[in-house]
C-alpha positions as CSV (number, residue, x, y, z in Angstrom):
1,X,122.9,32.0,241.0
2,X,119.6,33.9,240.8
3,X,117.8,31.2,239.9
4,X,119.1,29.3,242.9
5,X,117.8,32.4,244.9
6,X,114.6,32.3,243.6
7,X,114.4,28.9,243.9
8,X,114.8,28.5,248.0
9,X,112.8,31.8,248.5
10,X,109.8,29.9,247.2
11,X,110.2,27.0,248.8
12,X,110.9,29.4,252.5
13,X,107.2,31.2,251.5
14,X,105.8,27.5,250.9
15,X,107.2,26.4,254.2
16,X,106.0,29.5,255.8
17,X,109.6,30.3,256.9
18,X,110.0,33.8,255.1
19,X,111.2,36.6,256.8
20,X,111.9,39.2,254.2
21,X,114.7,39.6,252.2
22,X,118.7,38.7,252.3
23,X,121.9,40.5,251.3
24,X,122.9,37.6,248.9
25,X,119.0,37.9,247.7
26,X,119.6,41.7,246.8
27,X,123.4,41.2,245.7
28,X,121.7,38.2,243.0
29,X,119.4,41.1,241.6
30,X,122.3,43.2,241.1
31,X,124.9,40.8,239.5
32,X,122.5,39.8,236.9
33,X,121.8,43.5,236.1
34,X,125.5,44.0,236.1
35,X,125.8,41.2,234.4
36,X,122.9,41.6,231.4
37,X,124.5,41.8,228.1
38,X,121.7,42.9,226.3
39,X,119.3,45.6,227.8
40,X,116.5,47.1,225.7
41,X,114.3,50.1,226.2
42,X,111.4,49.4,224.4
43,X,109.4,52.4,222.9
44,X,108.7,55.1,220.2
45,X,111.0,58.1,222.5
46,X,114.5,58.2,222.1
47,X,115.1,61.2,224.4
48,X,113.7,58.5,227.6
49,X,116.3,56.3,226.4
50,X,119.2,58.9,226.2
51,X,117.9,60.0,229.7
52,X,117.7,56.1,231.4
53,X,121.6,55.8,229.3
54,X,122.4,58.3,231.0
55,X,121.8,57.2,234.5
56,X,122.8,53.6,233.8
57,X,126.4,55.2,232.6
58,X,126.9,56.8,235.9
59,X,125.7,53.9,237.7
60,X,129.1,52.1,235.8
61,X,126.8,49.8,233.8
62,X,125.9,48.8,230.5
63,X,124.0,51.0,227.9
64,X,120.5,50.0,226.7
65,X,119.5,50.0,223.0
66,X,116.5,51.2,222.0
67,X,113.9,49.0,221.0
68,X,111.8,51.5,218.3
69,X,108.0,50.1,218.3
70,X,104.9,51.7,219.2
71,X,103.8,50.9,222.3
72,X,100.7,53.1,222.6
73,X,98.5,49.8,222.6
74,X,99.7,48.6,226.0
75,X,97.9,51.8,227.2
76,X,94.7,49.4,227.2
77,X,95.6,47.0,229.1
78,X,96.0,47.0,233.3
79,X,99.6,47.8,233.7
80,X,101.0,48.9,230.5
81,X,104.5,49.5,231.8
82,X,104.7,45.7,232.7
83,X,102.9,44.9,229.9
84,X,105.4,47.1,227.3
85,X,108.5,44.9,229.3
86,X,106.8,42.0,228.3
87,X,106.2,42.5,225.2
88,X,110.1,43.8,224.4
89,X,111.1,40.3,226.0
90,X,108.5,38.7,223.4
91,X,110.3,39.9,220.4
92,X,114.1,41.2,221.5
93,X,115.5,38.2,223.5
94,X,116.8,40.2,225.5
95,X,118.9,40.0,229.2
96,X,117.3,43.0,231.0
97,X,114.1,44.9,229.7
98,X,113.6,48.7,231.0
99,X,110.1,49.8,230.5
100,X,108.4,53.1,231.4
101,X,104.6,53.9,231.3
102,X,101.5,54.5,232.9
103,X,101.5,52.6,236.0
104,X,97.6,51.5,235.6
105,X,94.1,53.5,234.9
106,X,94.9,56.8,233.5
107,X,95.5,59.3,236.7
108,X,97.9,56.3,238.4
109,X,100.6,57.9,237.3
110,X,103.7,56.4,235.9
111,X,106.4,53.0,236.5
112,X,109.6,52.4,235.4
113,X,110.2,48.8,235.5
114,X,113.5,46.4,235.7
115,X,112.9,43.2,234.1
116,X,114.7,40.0,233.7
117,X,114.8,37.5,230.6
118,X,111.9,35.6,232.0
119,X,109.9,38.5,232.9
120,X,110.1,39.1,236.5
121,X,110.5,41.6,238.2
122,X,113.9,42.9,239.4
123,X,113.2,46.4,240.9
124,X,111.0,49.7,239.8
125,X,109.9,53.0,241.3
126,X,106.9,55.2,240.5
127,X,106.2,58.7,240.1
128,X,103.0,60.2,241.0
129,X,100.9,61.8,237.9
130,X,102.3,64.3,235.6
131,X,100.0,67.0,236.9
132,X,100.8,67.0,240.3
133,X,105.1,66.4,240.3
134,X,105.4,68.7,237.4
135,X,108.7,67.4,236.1
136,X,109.6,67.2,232.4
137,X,109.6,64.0,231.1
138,X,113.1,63.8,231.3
139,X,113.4,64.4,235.0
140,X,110.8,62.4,236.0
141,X,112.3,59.4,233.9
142,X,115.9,60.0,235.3
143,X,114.4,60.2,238.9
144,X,112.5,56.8,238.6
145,X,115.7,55.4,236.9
146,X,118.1,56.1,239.6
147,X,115.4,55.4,242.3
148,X,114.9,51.9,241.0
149,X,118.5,51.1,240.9
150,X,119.6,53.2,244.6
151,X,116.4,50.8,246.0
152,X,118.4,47.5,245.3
153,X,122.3,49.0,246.6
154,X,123.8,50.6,243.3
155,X,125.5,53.3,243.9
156,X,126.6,56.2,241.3
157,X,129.9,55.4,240.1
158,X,130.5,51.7,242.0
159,X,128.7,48.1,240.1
């Protein structure tokens, strides 16, 4: 179904016949997160993937593992969250890829990013630098985590 989805957007922006985005586009992006048997969180933090668990269970959806490696290297390149989402896809296999991490050049801030097996993008949501929200680690994450899945109609306690 997603794929089908994808598929006629593309060809709408080709044709110059895109007008922004449907409710069967939106409920696609949910179903396959519903639907993802295998999630992974890949980094070297346990307590961000307790705190993103804990926000998918209340969201009535599937637990991630955690995908232990250390992702410090992705700090050099552009966008290391996307680039730490890719990666996990690289060597887990996975359905669904959560990623969180410095959004791009140091100061930017940080993005938690929703990933699909084939590496695109399903949703995200940002929080501004560390030194100007404030937040522990652990709210910050839990805010992005529930922002990114609120943004494409989940609600807490409904799939």
């Amino acid at each position: 179904m997603l794929e089908d989805i994808i598929a006629s957007a593309y060809l709408e922006s080709a044709e110059d016949r895109r007008r922004g985005d449907r409710e069967e586009e939106v409920k696609a992006v949910r179903d396959y997160i519903s639907g993802a048997q295998r999630i992974v969180v890949p980094n070297w933090n346990r307590e961000k993937v307790d705190v993103i668990n804990e926000v998918l269970r209340s969201f009535n959806l599937r637990e991630a593992e955690h995908l232990q490696f250390n992702t410090n290297w992705a700090d050099l390149t552009r966008m290391p969250a996307v680039t730490k989402a890719l990666m996990a896809l690289d060597i887990s296999g996975a359905d669904l890829v959560i990623a969180r991490g410095r959004l791009g050049v140091p100061g930017s801030g940080s993005l938690l990013v929703i990933m699909d097996s084939r590496g695109r993008i399903l949703s995200a949501a940002m929080s501004p630098p560390h030194v100007i929200h404030e937040m522990e680690v652990q709210d910050a994450v839990r805010s992005e985590m529930t922002h990114a899945l609120e943004r494409i109609g989940f609600s807490r306690g409904s799939e």
